[in-house]
Structures are given as C-alpha cells and as structure tokens.
N, C-alpha and C positions, 0 to 999 in steps of 0.2 A: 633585467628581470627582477621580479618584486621576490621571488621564493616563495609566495603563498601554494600551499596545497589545496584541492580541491576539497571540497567536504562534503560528505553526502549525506543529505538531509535524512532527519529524522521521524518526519512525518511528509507526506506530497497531497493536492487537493485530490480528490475524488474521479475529474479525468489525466489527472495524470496519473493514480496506483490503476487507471483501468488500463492505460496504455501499456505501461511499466510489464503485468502478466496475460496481456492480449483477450482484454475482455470487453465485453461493453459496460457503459455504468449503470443497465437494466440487470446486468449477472454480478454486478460487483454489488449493487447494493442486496441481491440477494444473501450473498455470502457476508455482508455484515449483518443481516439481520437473523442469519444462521450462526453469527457467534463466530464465522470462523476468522474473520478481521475483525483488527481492533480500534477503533476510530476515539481522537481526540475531538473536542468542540472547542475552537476559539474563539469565543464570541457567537458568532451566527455561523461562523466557517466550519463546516466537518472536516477531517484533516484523517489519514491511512495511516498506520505506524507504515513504515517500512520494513521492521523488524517483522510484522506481520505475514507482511506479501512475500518476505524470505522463509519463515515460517509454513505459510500457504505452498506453495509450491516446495518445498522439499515434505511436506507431508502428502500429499500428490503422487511425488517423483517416488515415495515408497512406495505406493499404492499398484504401482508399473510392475 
C-alpha cells in the first residue's frame, strides 16, 4: 500500500458538477449564468468550484 489519500478536487468539468447535484448541463449552465455557481476558465476549459455545488445545495437544503 502506497498511503496516498484521496483528494477531492477543487473544480470538476461541467458534466461532471451536473452529475455530481443531478442536473442536466441545460439547468446547470442556467444556474451559472444566474451567478449561483462559480466557474473557473482554464484555457478554453470551464471548470465548477466544488466549493460551489456544496454551497448550492445547502443553500437549497434551507430553503425545505
């Protein structure tokens, strides 16, 4: 066994933050262009914080 721990990314592409809170990338790019995700560009790549989609959904989970 190597010991490495997992690490969990700090940004994921676009279908995977839609996978990640069960949306599609027609509702997910809504909600970024609603400001309520925060999207990196690397390059040409758009990239999700995750910090985000944690964010997102416990702002949601009050709203219940």
């Amino acid at each position: 066994m190597s010991g490495q721990q997992s690490v969990e990314p700090i940004c994921v592409r676009v279908n995977d933050a839609a996978r990640m809170i069960g949306v599609g990338r027609t509702k997910l790019y809504e909600l970024i262009a609603n400001g309520e995700l925060e999207t990196v560009k690397l390059g040409k790549a758009t990239r999700i914080t995750t910090a985000s989609l944690h964010k997102l959904v416990e702002r949601h989970r009050a709203l219940n």
